[in-house]
PyMOL Python script that loads the backbone (N, CA, C, O; Angstrom):
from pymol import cmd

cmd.read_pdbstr("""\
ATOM      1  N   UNK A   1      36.494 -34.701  45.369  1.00  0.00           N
ATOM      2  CA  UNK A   1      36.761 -34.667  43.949  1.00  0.00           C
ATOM      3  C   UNK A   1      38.011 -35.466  43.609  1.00  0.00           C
ATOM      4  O   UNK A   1      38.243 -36.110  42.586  1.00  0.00           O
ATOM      5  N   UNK A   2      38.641 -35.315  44.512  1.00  0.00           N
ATOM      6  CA  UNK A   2      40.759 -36.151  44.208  1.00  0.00           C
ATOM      7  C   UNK A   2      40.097 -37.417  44.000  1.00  0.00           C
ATOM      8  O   UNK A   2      40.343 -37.957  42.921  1.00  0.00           O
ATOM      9  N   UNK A   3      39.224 -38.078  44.879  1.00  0.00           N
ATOM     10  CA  UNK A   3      38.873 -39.150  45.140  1.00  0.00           C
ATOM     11  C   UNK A   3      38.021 -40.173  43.824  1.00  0.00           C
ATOM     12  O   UNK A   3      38.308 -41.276  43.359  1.00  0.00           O
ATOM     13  N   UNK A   4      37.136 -39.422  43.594  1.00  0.00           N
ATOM     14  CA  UNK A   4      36.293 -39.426  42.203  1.00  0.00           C
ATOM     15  C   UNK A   4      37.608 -39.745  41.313  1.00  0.00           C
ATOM     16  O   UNK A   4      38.026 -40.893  41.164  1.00  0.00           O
ATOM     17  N   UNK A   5      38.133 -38.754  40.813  1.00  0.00           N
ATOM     18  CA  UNK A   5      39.018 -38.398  39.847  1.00  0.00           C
ATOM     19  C   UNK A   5      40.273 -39.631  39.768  1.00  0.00           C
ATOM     20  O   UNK A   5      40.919 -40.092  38.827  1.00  0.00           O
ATOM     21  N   UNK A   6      40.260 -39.898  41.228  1.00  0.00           N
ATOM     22  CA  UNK A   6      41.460 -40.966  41.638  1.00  0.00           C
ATOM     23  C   UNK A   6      41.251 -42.524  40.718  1.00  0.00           C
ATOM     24  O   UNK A   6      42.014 -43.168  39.999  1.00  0.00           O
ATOM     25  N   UNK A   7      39.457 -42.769  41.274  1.00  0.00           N
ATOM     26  CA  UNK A   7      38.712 -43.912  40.720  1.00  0.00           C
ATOM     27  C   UNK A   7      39.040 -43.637  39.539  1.00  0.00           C
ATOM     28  O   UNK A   7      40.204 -44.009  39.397  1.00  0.00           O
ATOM     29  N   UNK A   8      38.585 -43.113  38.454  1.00  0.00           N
ATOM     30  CA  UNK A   8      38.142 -42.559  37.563  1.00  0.00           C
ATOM     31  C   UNK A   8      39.322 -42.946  36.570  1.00  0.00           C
ATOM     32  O   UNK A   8      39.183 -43.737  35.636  1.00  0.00           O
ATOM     33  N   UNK A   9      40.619 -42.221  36.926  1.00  0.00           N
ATOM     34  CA  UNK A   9      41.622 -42.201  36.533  1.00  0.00           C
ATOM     35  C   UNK A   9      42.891 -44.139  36.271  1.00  0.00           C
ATOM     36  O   UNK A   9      43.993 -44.410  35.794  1.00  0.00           O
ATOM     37  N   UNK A  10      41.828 -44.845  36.902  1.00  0.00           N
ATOM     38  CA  UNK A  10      42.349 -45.948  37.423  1.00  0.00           C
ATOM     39  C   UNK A  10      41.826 -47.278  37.060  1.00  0.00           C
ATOM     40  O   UNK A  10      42.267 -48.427  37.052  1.00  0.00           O
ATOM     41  N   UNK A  11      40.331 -46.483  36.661  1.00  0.00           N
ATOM     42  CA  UNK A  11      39.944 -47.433  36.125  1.00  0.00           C
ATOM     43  C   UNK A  11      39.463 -47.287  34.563  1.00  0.00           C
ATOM     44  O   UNK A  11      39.439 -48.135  33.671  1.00  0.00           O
ATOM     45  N   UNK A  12      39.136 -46.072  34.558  1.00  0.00           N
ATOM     46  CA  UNK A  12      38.334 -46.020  32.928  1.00  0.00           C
ATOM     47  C   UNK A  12      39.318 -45.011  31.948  1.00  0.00           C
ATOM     48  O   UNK A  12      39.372 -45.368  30.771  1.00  0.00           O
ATOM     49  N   UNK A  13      40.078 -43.820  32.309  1.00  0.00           N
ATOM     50  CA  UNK A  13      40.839 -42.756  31.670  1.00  0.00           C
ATOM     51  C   UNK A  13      42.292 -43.542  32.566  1.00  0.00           C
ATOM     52  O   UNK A  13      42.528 -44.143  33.614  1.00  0.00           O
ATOM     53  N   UNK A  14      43.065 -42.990  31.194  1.00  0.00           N
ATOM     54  CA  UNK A  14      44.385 -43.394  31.936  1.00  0.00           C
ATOM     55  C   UNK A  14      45.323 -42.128  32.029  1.00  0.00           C
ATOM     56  O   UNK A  14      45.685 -41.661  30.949  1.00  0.00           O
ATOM     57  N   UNK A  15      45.804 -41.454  33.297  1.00  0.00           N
ATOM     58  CA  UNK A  15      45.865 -40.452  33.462  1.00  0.00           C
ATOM     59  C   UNK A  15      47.290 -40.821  34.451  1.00  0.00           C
ATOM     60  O   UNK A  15      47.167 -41.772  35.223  1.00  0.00           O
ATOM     61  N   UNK A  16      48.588 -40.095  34.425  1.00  0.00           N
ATOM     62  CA  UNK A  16      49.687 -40.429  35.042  1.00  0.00           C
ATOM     63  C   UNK A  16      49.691 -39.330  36.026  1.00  0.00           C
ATOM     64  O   UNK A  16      49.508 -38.139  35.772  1.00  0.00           O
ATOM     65  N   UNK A  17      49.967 -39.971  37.408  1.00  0.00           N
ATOM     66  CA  UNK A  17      49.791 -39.205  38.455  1.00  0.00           C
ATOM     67  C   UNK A  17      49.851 -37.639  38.582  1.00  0.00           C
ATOM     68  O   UNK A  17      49.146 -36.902  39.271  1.00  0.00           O
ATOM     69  N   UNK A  18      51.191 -37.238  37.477  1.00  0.00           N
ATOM     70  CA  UNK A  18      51.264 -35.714  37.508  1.00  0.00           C
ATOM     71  C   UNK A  18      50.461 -35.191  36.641  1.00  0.00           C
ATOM     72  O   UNK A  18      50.630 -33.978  36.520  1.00  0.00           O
ATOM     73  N   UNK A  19      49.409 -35.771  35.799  1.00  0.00           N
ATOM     74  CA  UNK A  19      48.386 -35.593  35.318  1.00  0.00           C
ATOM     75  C   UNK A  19      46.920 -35.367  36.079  1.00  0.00           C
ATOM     76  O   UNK A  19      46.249 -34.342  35.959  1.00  0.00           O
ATOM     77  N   UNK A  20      46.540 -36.568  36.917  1.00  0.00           N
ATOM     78  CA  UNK A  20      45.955 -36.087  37.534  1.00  0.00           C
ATOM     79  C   UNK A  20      46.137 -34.962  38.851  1.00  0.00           C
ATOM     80  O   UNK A  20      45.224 -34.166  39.069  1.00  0.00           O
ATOM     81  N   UNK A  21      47.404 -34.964  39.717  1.00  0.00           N
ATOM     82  CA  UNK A  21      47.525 -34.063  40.309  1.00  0.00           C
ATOM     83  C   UNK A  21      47.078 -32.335  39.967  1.00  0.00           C
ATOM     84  O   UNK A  21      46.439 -31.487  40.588  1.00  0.00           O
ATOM     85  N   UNK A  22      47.978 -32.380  38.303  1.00  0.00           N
ATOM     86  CA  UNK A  22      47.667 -30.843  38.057  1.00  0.00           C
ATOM     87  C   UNK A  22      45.826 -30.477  37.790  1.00  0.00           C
ATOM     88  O   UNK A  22      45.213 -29.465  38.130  1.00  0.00           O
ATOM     89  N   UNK A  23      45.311 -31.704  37.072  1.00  0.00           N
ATOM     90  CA  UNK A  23      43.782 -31.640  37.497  1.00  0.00           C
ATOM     91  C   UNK A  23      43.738 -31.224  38.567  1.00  0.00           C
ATOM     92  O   UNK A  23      44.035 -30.065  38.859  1.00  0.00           O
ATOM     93  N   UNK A  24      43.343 -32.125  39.391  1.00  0.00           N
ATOM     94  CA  UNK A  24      42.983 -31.620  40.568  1.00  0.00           C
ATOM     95  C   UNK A  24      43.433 -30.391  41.172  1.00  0.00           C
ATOM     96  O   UNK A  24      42.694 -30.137  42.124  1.00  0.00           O
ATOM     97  N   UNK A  25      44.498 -29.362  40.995  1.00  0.00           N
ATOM     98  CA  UNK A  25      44.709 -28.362  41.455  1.00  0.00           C
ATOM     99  C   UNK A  25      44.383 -27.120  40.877  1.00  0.00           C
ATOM    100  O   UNK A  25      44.279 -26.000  41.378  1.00  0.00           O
ATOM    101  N   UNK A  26      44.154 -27.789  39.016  1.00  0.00           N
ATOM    102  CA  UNK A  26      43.809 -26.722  38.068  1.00  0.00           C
ATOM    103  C   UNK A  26      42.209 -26.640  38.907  1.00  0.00           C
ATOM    104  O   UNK A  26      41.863 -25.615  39.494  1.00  0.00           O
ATOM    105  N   UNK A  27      41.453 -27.727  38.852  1.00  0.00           N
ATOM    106  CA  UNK A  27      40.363 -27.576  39.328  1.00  0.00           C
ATOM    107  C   UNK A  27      39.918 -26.507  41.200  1.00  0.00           C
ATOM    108  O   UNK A  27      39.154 -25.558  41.376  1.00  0.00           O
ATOM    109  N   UNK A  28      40.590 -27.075  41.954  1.00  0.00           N
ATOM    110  CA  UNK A  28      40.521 -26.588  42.908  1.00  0.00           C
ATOM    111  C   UNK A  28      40.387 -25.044  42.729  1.00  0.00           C
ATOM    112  O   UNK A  28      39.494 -24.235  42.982  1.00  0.00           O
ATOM    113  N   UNK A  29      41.687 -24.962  42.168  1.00  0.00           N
ATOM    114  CA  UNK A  29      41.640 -23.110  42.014  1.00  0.00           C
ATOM    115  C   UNK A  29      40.761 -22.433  41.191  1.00  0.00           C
ATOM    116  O   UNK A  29      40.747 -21.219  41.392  1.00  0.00           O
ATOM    117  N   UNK A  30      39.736 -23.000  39.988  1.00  0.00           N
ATOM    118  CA  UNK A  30      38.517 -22.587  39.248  1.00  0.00           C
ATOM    119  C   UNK A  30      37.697 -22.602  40.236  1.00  0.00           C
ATOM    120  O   UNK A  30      37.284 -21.475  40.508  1.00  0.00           O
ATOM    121  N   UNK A  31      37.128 -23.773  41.150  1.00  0.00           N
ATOM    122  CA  UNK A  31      36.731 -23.814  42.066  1.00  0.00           C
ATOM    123  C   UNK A  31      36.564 -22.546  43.209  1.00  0.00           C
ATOM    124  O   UNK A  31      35.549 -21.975  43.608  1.00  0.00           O
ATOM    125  N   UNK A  32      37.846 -22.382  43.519  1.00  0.00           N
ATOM    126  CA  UNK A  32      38.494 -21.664  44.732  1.00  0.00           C
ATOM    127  C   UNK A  32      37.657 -19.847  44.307  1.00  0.00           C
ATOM    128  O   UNK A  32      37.020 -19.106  45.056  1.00  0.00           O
ATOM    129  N   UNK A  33      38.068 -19.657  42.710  1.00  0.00           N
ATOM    130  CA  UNK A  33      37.728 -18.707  42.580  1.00  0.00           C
ATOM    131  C   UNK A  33      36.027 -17.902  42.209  1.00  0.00           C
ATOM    132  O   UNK A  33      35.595 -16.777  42.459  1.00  0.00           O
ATOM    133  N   UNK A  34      35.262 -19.413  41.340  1.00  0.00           N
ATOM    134  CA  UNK A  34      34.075 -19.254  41.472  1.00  0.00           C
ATOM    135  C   UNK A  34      33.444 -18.644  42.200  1.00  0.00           C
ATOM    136  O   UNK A  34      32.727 -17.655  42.048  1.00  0.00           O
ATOM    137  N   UNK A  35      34.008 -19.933  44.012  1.00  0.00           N
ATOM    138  CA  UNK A  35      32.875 -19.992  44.815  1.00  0.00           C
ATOM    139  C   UNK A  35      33.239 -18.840  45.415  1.00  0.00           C
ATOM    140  O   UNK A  35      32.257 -18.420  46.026  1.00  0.00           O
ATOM    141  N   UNK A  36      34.364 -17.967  45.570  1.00  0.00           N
ATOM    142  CA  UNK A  36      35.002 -16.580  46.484  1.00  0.00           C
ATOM    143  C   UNK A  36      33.788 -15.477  46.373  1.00  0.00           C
ATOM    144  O   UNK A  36      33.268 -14.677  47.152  1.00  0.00           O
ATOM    145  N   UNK A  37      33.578 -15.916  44.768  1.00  0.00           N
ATOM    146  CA  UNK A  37      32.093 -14.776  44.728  1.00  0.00           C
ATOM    147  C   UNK A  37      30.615 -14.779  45.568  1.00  0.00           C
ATOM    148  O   UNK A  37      29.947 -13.932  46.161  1.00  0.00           O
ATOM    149  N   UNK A  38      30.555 -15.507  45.418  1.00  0.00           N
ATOM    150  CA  UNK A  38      29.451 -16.612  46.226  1.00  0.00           C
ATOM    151  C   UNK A  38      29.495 -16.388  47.768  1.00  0.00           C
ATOM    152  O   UNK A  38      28.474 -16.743  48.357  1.00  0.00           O
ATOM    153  N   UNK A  39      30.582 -15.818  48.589  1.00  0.00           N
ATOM    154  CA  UNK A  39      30.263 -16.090  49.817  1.00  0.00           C
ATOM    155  C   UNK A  39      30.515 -14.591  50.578  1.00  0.00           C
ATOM    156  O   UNK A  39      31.335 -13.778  50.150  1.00  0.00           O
ATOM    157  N   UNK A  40      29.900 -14.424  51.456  1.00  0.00           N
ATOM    158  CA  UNK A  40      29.619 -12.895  52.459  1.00  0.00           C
ATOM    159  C   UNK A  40      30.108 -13.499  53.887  1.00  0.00           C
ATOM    160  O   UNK A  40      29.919 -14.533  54.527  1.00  0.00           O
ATOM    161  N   UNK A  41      30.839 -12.291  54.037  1.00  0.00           N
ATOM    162  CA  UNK A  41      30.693 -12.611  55.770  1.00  0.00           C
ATOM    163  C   UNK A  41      29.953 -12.246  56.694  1.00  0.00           C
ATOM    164  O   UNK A  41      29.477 -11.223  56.203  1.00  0.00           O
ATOM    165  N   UNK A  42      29.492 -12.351  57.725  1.00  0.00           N
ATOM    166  CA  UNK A  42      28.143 -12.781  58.215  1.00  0.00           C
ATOM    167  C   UNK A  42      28.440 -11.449  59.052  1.00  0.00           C
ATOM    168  O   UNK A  42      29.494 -11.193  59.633  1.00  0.00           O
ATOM    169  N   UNK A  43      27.179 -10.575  58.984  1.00  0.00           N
ATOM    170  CA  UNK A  43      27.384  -9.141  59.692  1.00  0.00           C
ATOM    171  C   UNK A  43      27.339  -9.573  61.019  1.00  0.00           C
ATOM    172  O   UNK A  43      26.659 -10.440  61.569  1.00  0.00           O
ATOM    173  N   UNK A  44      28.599  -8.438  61.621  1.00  0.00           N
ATOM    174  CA  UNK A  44      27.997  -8.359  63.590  1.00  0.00           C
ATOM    175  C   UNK A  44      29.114  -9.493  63.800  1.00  0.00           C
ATOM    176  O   UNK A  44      29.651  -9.959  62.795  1.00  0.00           O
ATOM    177  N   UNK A  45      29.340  -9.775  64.588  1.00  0.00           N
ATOM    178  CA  UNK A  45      30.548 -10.536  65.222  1.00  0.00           C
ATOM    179  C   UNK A  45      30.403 -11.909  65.150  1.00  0.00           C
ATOM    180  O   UNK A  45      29.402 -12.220  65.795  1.00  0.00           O
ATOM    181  N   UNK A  46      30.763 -12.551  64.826  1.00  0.00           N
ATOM    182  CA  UNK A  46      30.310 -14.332  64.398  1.00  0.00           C
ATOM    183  C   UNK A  46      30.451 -14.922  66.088  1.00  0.00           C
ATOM    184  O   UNK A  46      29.391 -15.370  66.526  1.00  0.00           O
ATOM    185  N   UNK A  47      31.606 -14.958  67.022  1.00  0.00           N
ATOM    186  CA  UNK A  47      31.417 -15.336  68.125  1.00  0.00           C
ATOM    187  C   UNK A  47      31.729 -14.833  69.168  1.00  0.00           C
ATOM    188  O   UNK A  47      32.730 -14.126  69.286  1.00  0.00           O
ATOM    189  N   UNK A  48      30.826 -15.142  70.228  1.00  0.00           N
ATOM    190  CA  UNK A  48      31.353 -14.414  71.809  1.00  0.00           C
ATOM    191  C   UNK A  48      32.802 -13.841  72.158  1.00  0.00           C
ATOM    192  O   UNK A  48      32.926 -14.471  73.208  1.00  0.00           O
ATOM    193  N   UNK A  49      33.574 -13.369  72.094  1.00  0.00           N
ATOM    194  CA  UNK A  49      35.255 -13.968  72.731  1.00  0.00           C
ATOM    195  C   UNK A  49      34.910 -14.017  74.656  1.00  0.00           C
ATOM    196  O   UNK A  49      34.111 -13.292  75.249  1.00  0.00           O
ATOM    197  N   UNK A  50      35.802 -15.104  75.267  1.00  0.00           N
ATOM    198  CA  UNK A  50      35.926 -14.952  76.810  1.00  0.00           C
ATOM    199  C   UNK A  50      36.625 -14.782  77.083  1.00  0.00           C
ATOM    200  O   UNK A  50      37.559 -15.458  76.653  1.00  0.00           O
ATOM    201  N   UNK A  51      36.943 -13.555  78.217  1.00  0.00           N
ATOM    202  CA  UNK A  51      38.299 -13.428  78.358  1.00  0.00           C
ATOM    203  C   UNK A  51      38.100 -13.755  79.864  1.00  0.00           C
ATOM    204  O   UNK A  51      37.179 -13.264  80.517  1.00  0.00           O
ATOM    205  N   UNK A  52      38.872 -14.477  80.294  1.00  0.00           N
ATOM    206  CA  UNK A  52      39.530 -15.197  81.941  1.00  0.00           C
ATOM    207  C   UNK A  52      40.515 -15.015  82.187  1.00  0.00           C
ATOM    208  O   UNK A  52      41.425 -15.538  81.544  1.00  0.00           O
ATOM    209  N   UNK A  53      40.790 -13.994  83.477  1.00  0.00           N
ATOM    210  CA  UNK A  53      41.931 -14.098  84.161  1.00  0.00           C
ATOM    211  C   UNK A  53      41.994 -14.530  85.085  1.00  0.00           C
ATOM    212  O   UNK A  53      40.988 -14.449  85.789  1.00  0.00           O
ATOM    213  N   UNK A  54      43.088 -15.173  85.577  1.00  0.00           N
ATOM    214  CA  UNK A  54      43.660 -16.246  86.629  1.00  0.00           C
ATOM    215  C   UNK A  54      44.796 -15.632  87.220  1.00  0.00           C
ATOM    216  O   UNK A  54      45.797 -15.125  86.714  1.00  0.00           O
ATOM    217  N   UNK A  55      44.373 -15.806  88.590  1.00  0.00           N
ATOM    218  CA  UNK A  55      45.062 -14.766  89.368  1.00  0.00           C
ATOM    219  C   UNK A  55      46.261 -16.339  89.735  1.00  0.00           C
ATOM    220  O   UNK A  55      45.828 -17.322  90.336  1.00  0.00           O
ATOM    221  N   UNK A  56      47.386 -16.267  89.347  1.00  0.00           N
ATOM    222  CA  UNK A  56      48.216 -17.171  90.096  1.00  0.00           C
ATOM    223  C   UNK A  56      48.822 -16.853  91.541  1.00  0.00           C
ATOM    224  O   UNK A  56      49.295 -15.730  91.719  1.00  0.00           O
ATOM    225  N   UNK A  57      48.831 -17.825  92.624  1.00  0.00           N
ATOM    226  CA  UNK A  57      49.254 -17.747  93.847  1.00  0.00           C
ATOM    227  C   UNK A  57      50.656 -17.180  93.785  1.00  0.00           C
ATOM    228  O   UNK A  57      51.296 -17.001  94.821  1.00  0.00           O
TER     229      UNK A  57
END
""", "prot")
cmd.dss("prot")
cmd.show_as("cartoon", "prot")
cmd.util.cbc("prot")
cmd.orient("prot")
């Protein structure tokens, strides 16, 4: 999106860096909070753990 917004800003809207920065962060965090709803964590243990011990000489 920075990236888009970067173009965007540079070539067609004229937008001064601390302009687009706070975009992009206002956005992120609408973002951030949308998608928080949107996601579950996955029942049961997501990965193996290994545990190795090493006997040193």
């Amino acid at each position: 999106m920075s990236t888009i917004l970067t173009g965007v800003s540079h070539f067609w809207v004229v937008l001064t860096p601390a302009q687009t920065t706070a975009f992009i962060l206002l956005l992120s965090a609408v973002l951030g909070l949308v998608l928080r709803g949107q996601v579950s964590p996955k029942s049961g243990p997501v990965a193996h753990v290994v545990v190795v011990k090493e006997k040193l000489p």
